[in-house]
LOTOR-393205 format. One record per residue (C-alpha): residue in one letter; x, y, z; residue number from 1. Coordinates in Angstrom, 3 decimals. Example, Ala and Ser with C-alpha at 12.3 -4.5 7.8 and 13.67 -1.06 7.14 Angstrom:
% LOTOR-393205
  residu        c1        c2        c3  num
       A    12.300    -4.500     7.800    1
       S    13.670    -1.060     7.140    2
//
This chain:
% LOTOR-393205
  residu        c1        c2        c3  num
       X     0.000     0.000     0.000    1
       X     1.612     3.918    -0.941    2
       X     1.272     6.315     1.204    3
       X     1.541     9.774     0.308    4
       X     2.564    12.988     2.090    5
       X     1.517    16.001     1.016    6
       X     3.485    18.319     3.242    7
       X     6.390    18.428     4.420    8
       X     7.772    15.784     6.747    9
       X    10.931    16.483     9.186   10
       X    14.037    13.681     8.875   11
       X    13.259    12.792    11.951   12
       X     9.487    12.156    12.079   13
       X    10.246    10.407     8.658   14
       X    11.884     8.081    10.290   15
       X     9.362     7.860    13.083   16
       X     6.547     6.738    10.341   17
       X     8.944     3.949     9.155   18
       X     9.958     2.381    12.252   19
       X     6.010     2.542    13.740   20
       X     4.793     1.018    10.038   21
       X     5.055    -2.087     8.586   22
       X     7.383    -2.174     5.881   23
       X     4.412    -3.387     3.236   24
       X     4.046     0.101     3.526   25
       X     5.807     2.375     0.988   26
       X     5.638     5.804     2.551   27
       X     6.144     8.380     0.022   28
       X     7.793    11.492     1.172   29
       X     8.052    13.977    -2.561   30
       X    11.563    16.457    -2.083   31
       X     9.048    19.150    -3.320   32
       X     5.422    19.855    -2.771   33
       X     3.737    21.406    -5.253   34
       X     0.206    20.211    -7.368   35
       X     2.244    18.845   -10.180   36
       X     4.269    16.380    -8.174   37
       X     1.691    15.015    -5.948   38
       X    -0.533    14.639    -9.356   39
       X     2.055    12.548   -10.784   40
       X     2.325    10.482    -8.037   41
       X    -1.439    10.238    -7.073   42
       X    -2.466     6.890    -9.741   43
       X    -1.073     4.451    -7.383   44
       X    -1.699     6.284    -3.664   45
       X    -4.186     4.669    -1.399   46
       X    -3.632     7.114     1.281   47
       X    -2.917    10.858     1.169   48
       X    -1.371    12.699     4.027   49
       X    -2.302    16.476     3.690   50
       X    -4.318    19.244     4.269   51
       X    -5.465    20.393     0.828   52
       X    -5.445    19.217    -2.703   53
       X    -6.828    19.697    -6.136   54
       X    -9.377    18.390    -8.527   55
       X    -6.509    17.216   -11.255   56
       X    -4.964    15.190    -7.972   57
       X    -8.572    13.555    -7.311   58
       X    -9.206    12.587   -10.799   59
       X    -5.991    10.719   -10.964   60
       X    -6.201     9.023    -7.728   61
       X    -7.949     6.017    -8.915   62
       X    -6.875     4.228    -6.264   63
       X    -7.316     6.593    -3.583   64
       X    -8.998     5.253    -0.286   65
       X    -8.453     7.614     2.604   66
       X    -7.153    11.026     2.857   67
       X    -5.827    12.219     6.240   68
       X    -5.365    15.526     7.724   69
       X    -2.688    15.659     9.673   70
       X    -4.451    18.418    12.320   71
       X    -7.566    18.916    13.734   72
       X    -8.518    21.945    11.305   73
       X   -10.077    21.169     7.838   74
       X   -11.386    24.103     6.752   75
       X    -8.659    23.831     3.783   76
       X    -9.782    21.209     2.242   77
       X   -12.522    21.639    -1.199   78
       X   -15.281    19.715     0.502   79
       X   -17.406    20.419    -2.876   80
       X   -14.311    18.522    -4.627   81
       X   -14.794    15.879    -1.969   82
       X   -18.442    15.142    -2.005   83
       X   -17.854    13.706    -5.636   84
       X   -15.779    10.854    -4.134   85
       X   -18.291     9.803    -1.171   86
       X   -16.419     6.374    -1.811   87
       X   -12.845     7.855     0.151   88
       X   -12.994     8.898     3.888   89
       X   -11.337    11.913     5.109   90
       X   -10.433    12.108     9.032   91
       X    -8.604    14.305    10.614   92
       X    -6.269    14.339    13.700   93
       X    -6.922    14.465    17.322   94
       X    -3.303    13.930    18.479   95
       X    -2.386    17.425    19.020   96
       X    -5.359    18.353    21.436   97
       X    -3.589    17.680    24.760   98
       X    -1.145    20.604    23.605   99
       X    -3.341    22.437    22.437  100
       X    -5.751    22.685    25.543  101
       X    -2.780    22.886    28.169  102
       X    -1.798    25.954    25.956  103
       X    -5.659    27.302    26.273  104
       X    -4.984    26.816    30.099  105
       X    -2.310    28.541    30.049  106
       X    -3.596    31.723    28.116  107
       X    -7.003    31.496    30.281  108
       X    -4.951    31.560    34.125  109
       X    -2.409    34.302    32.256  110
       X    -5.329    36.584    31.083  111
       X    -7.515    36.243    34.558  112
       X    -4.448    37.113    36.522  113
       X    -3.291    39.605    34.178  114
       X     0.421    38.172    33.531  115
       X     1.172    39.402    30.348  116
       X     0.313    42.962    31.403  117
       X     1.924    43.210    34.468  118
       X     5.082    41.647    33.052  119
       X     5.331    44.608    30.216  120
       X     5.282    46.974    32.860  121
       X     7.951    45.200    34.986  122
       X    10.342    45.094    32.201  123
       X    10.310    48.683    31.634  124
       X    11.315    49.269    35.655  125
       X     7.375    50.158    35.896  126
       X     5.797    48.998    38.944  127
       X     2.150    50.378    38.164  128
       X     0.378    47.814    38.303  129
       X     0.973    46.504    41.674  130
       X    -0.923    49.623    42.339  131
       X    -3.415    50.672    39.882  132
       X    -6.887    49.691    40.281  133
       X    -6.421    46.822    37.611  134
       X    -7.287    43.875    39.588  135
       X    -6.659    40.268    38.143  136
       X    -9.687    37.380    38.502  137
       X   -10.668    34.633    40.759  138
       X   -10.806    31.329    38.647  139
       X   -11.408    28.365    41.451  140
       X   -15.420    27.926    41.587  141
       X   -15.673    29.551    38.591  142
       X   -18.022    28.849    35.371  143
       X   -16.128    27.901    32.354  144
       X   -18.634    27.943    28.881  145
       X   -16.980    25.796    26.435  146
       X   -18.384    26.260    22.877  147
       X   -17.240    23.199    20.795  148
       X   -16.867    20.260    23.213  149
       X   -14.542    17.931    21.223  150
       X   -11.165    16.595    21.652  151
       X    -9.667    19.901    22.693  152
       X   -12.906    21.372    24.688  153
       X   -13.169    18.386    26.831  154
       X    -9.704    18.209    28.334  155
       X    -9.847    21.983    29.057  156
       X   -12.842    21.469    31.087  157
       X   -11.570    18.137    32.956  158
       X    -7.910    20.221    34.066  159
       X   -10.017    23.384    34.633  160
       X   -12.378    21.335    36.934  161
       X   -10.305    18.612    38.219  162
       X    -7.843    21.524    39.001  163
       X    -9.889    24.639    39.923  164
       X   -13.227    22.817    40.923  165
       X   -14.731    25.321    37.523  166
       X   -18.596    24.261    36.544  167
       X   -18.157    23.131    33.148  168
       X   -21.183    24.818    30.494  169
       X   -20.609    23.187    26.956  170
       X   -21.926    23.213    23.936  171
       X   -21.576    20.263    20.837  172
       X   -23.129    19.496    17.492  173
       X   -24.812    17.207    18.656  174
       X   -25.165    16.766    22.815  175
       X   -26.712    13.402    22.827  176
       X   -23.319    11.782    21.915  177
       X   -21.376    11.957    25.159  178
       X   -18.777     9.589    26.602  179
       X   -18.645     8.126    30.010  180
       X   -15.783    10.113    31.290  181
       X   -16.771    13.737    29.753  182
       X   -16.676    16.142    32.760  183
       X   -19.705    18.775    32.907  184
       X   -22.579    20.448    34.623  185
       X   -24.326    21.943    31.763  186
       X   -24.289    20.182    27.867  187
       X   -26.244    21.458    25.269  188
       X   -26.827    22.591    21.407  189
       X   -25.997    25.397    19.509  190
       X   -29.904    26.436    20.571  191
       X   -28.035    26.777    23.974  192
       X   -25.405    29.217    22.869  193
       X   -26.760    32.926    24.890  194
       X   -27.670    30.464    28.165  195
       X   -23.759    29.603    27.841  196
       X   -22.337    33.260    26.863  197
       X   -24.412    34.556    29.787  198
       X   -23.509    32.081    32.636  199
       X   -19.593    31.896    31.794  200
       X   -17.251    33.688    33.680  201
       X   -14.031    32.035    31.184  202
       X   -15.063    31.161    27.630  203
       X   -12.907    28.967    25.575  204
       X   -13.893    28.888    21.808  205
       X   -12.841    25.344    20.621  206
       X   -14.883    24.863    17.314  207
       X   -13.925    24.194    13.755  208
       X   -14.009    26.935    11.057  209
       X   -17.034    26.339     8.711  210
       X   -19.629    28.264     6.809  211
       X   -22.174    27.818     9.709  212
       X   -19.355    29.038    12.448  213
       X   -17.553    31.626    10.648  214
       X   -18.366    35.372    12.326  215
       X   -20.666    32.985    15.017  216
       X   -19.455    35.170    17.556  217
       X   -20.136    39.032    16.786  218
       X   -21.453    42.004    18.478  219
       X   -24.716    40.586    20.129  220
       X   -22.912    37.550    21.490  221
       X   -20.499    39.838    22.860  222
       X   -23.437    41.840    24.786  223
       X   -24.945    38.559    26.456  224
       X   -21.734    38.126    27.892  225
       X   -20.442    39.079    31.297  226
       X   -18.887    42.657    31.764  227
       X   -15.540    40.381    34.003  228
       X   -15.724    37.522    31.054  229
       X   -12.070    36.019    30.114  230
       X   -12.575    34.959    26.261  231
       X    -9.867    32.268    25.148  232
       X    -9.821    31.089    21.118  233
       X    -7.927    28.662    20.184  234
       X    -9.624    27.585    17.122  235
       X    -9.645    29.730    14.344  236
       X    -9.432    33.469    14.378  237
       X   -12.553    34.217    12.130  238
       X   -15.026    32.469    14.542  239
       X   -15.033    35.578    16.200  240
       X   -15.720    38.790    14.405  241
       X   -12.458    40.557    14.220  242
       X   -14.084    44.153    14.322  243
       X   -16.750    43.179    16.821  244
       X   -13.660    41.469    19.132  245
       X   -11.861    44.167    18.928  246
       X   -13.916    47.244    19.648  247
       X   -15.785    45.198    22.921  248
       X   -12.351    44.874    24.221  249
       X   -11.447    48.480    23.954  250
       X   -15.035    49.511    25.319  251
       X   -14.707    46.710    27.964  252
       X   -11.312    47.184    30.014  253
       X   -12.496    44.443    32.249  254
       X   -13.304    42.231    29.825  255
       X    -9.917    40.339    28.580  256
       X    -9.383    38.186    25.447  257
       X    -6.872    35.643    25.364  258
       X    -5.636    34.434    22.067  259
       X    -3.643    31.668    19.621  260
       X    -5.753    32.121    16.288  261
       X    -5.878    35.738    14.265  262
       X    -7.039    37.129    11.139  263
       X    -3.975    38.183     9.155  264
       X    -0.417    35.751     8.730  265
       X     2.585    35.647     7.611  266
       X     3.062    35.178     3.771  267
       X     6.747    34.119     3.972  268
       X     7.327    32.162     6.917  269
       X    11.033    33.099     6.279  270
       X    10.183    36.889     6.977  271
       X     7.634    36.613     9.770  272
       X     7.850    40.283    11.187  273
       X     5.842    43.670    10.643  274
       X     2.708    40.914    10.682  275
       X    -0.652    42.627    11.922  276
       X    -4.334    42.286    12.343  277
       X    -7.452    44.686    10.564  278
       X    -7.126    46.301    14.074  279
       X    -4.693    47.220    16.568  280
       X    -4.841    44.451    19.090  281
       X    -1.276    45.101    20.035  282
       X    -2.530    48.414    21.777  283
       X    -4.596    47.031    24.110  284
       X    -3.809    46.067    27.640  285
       X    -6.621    43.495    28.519  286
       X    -5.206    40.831    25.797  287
       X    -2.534    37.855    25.620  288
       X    -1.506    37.072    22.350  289
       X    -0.051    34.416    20.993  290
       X     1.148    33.886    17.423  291
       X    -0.859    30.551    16.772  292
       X     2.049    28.432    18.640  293
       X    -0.419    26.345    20.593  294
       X     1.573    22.859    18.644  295
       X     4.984    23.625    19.339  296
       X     6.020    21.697    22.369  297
       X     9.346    19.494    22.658  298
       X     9.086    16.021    21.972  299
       X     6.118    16.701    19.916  300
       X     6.892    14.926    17.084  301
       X     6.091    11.368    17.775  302
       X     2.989    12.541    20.006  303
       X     1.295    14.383    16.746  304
       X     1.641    11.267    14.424  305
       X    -0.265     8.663    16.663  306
       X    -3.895     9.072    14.858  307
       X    -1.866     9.145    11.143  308
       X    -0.323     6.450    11.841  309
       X    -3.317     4.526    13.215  310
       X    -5.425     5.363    10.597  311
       X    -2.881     4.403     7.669  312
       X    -2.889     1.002     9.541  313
       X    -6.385     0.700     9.762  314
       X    -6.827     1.267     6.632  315
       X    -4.233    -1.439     5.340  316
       X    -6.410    -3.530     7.525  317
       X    -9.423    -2.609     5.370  318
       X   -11.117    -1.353     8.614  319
       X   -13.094     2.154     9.216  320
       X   -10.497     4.892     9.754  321
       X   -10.870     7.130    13.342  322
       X   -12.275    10.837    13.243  323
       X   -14.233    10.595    10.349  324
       X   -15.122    13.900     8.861  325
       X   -18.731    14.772     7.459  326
       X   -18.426    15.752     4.164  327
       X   -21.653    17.613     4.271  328
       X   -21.123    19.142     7.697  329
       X   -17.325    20.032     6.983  330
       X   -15.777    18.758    10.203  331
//
């Protein structure tokens, strides 16, 4: 069975995927990636590692039985290119979200105890904030609202509540599918979206980018939520109005935004500087910003591959991949 990898692959997780695969298994890693190489490589692929591809790729992959994202976002993927092969599964990967939720931790107990801002100060000899009137947030007994309760929702709430005795108010697709060991006081549907904004003292926004959740959060939502609310995205920057975000912040002093996912990046990776958003974030006090660094822990490597590399098995097995995406739905 071929497998091929649309992106590229480290030496050293290359090696990884050999020594955890059988070696039936060609694993083909191209030296480039571009359209025209995978295409030429795509009539004998059963399995496609990467996070976008083309219609001239699809129509050549005769073969082609399961396509794998090697994240948990899909939103670049052409699900209307997709639909017309209902025959392939597409999953994507859960193996990041422990990283990714100890990183949402970390930005939600930095923005309620107002870290970031009193750190600028100190390294500039200014001692203002020790006293000012800015006062930083209780976060044990608190209410965490956790819109999107998936891989990465659910271990926020079970460190947040395990760890700070929070009451956990989520929200899922669909809140009749629930696992033994999920960890909340509240679950409901998006129906239950204002009771959530309203109740939450921390909100964590841990849902996939799609048509239906793009600009889901705007002005309105903003106003059902508390006036002392901590607001933590770690999904993707445009499920919150940019405009909307920004201008509640600057209106609200006491309301603070802590964030991994923005608007505007990079274009050369190479030149990553002079980089910023439709508004200036970077004057405001009552944010933590992070440049969408959530993944990059040490040892990471290995951790990352553990759903690509059962799912590539699986599939040699002739057996239903894990994390399925709808194709209709778009996550």
């Amino acid at each position: 069975m071929k497998v091929l990898f649309g992106l590229r692959v480290p030496p050293e997780l290359k090696a990884y995927y050999h020594n955890k695969l059988p070696d039936e298994i060609d694993l083909i890693f191209p030296t480039e990636i571009n359209d025209e190489i995978l295409t030429s490589l795509a009539p004998d692929v059963e399995v496609l590692v990467a996070y976008k591809l083309s219609s001239k790729f699809m129509e050549k992959a005769e073969k082609l039985r399961h396509i794998q994202v090697p994240w948990t976002g899909s939103e670049t993927l052409d699900f209307e290119i997709l639909r017309k092969y209902p025959h392939i599964t597409v999953s994507n990967s859960h193996s990041n979200s422990l990283a990714i939720a100890e990183h949402a931790v970390s930005l939600l107990l930095s923005a309620a105890k107002r870290i970031s801002y009193r750190d600028s100060g100190m390294r500039k000899g200014d001692w203002s904030s020790r006293y000012n009137d800015v006062n930083s947030y209780w976060i044990t007994g608190k209410t965490l609202g956790i819109i999107g309760y998936g891989a990465i929702g659910k271990k926020v709430g079970k460190i947040l509540k395990k760890g700070f005795d929070m009451k956990v108010f989520a929200i899922k697709r669909d809140p009749r599918r629930t696992d033994p060991e999920d960890q909340y006081d509240f679950l409901g549907g998006s129906e239950d979206l204002s009771h959530v904004l309203k109740e939450s003292d921390f909100l964590l926004i841990a849902l996939p980018l799609t048509q239906e959740t793009e600009g889901m959060i705007g002005k309105k939502e903003f106003q059902l939520m508390k006036d002392t609310v901590v607001i933590c995205n770690i999904s993707r920057g445009s499920i919150l109005d940019e405009r909307a975000l920004f201008e509640h912040l600057k209106e609200n002093k006491n309301v603070i935004a802590a964030l991994d996912v923005w608007y505007n990046y990079p274009k050369d990776r190479k030149n990553p500087t002079n980089v910023f958003q439709n508004h200036p974030f970077e004057d405001l006090d009552n944010i933590v910003m992070s440049p969408h660094s959530a993944f990059k822990v040490v040892e990471r490597e290995g951790v990352f591959a553990e759903d690509i590399i059962t799912n590539i098995s699986l599939v040699m097995r002739n057996k239903e991949p894990i994390n399925q995406i709808n194709l209709n739905l778009g996550y």
